[in-house]
N, C-alpha and C positions, 0 to 999 in steps of 0.2 A: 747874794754877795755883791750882785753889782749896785744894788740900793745903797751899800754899804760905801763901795768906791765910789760912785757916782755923786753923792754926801759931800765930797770933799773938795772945798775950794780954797784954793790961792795959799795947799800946803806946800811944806816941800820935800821932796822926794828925794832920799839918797842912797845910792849903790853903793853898798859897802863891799862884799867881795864874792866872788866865784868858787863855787867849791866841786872839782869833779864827782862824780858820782861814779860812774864806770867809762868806758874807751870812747863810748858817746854819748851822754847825759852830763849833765852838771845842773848846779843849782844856785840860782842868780839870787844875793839876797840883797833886798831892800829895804830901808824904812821911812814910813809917812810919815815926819815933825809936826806935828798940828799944837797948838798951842800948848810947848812944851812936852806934849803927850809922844812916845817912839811908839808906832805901829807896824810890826813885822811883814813886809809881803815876800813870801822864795816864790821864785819864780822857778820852776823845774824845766829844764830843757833838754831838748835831744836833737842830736845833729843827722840830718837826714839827705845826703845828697849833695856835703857839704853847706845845707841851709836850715840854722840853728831855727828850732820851732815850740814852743809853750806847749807842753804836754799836761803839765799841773802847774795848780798857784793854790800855795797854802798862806792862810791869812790869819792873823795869830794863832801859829801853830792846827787848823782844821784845813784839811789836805780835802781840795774840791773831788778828786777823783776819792777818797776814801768815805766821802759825803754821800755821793751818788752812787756808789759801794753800797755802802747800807740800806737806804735807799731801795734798791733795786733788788736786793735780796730779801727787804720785806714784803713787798709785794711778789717776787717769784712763789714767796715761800706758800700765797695764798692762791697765785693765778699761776694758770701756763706763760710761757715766754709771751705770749700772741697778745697776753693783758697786759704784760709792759708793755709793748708796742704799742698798745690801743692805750694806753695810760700817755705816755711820751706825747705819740701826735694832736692828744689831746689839749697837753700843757704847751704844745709849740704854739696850734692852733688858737688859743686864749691869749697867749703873748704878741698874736700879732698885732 
């Protein structure tokens, strides 16, 4: 996903509006203008201590936690917990 944001230059970014979700969440929704193209980003948030904090960001409509969702459940379904671990610090480790 960030290959995807990261793509983009000299668009413009518009907040169109806030929609609660429950007593503390809401969801910030955005769109990219890129030549003429509207590109959806919700920014999902939750207020924590009084200090509003990015829990999810779905990007035309693919919700990142619901990505890593799947994800994580297909490999559970073949390793113990301890092989996502060792999967994860693997992909950290490559990213550095």
């Amino acid at each position: 996903y960030i290959d995807r944001i990261t793509a983009y230059t000299n668009e413009k970014v518009e907040f169109t509006k806030t929609v609660p979700l429950s007593g503390n969440t809401a969801e910030v929704r955005s769109e990219v203008v890129s030549k003429g193209d509207r590109i959806p980003i919700y920014y999902r948030v939750m207020n924590e201590s009084g200090q509003w904090r990015v829990y999810d960001v779905v990007i035309e409509n693919v919700s990142l936690i619901a990505n890593y969702r799947t994800q994580f459940k297909e490999i559970l379904v073949n390793q113990p917990p301890q092989g996502l671990l060792d999967t994860l610090k693997k992909r950290v480790g490559s990213a550095s």
